[in-house]
C-alpha positions, 0 to 999 in steps of 0.5 A: 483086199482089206489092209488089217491094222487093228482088232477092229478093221479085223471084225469090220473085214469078218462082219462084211464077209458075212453079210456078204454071204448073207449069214445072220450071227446066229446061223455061223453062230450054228455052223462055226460052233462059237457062240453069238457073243464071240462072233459079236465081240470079234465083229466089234473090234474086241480085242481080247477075242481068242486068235484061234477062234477068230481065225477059224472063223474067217477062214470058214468064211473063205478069208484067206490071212497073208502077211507080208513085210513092208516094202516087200514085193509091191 
């Protein structure tokens, strides 16, 4: 599990997952529907990429997103 903290532990956690899956940017560029560039800018920590998309998009990778409070169930 990678604890999210920024626009940029965000893109690091979508850019190891895609190359752990061994996807180029331009083959989920294809299979997503997004384009290069939004897929480049998310992976680089931009942080004005569109939630929406960045969440379709790790989840089309098999990242499930989970938030939880601080302090709650160690």
């Amino acid at each position: 599990m990678m604890r999210i903290t920024s626009a940029v532990s965000f893109g690091a956690a979508i850019r190891a997952r895609r190359k752990e899956l061994h996807y180029t940017q331009g083959f989920l560029s294809e299979f997503s529907g997004l384009s290069v560039s939004f897929i480049s800018d998310l992976e680089n920590g931009k942080k004005t990429v569109e939630l929406e998309k960045a969440i379709y998009l790790a989840n089309l990778l098999g990242l499930d997103l989970c938030m939880k409070g601080r302090g709650y169930g160690a």
